[in-house]
C-alpha positions, 0 to 999 in steps of 0.5 A, a space after each residue: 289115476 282113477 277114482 275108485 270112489 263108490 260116491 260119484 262126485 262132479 264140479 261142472 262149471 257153465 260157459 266152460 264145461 257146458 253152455 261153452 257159447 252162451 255169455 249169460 253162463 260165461 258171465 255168471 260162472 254157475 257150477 252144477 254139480 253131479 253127485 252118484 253112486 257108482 255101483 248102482 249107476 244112478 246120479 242127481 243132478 243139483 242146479 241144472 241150469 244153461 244146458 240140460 242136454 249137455 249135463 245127461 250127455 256127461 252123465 250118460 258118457 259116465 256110465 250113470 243114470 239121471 234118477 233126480 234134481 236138486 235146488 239150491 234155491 229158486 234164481 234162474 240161473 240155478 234153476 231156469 226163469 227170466 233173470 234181467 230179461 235174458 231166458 235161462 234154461 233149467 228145471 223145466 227143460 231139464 223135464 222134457 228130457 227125462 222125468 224125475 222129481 226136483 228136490 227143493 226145502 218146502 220154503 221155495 216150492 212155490 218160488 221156483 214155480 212160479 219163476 220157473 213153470 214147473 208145476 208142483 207135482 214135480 217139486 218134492 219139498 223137504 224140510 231140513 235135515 231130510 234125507 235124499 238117497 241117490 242109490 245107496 249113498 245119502 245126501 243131507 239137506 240143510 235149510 240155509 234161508 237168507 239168501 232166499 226163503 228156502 235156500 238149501 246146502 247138501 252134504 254128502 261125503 265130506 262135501 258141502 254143495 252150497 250154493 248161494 249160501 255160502 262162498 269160499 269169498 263172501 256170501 250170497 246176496 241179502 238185498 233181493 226179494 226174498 232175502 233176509 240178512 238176519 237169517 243168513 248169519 244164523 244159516 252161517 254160525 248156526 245151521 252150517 255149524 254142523 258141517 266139520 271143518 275136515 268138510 269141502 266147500 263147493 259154492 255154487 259160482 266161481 267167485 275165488 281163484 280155486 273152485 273149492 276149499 275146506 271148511 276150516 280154510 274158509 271159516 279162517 279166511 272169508 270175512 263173513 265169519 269175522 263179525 262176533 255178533 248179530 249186530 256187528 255182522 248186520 252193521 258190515 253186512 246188512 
């Protein structure tokens, strides 16, 4: 049945719906995501790494126009770079194809350029709680650190896009550069308290069986909930 949506909503999976031959993305099981409005034909892109061309194919064989992107957080295999010495395409290919601006939390500004090469004044940094507009529908940006500095989450339409913050199994790592334990718990009790249970979470890996869950499915089940305190979430998880 078609999608009589006005929100243009897509869930791409890199080594199978893109990228199909390339191990990297066969192995890191990525998700990029394609979000729009339907009656102006415009769309943003969020994560888009392992294969530009093929992500403006699908939105173009869509009826949509590619008009920005947005990061979740600054590791190459969101959005380009070096990731263990095997190159990965993103926002700095994604850029010799079509010129728009990459939306980012002001926090990973500076880490997603020098990671990826892509010069400042195509990083438009926010702050939390802004606004993105993709024709007439409006996407919140929510600043996530923990994972990174700058980690962010979107929702948009009953949709949690979430990138490494938060899994429907887990959460994203705390022991890389940039990481913070402490800040990831309050990004998940606190920052994320404001998403509704009704919400559906969309990760940004296929870390689980199914691609997405409710929130309320989520805070039930992932073990990254079950800590009723700082301390005892540092103490099983730091």
């Amino acid at each position: 049945m078609a999608d009589t949506s006005r929100v243009y909503f897509r869930q791409i999976l890199a080594g199978m719906d893109i990228a199909e031959s390339d191990p990297v993305a066969q192995q890191m099981v990525n998700f990029v995501y394609l979000i729009g409005d339907r009656e102006t034909g415009e769309a943003v892109v969020v994560d888009p790494a392992y294969d530009p061309q093929a992500i403006l194919d699908i939105v173009e064989a869509d009826g949509m126009v590619l008009t920005g992107a947005l990061g979740t957080h600054f590791h190459a295999d969101h959005v380009g770079g070096n990731l263990m010495g095997h190159p990965i395409v993103g926002i700095a290919e994604l850029l010799d194809l079509v010129q728009v601006p990459i939306h980012l939390q002001a926090e990973e500004v500076d880490w997603v350029a020098r990671t990826t090469g892509v010069t400042a004044p195509h990083l438009v940094g926010h702050g939390s709680g802004d606004t993105v507009m993709v024709g007439e529908i409006p996407i919140t940006l929510i600043h996530t650190p923990g994972h990174t500095p700058g980690s962010q989450c979107f929702l948009v339409d009953g949709k949690l896009v979430a990138g490494d913050t938060l899994f429907l199994n887990g959460c994203g790592r705390t022991d890389l550069p940039g990481s913070d334990p402490e800040q990831m718990y309050y990004s998940l009790t606190q920052r994320l308290g404001q998403v509704p249970d009704d919400a559906v979470l969309y990760p940004g890996h296929l870390y689980s069986e199914k691609p997405f869950a409710t929130m309320a499915e989520t805070r039930s089940r992932n073990v990254v909930f079950r800590p009723d305190s700082l301390d005892q979430w540092l103490t099983m998880f730091s």
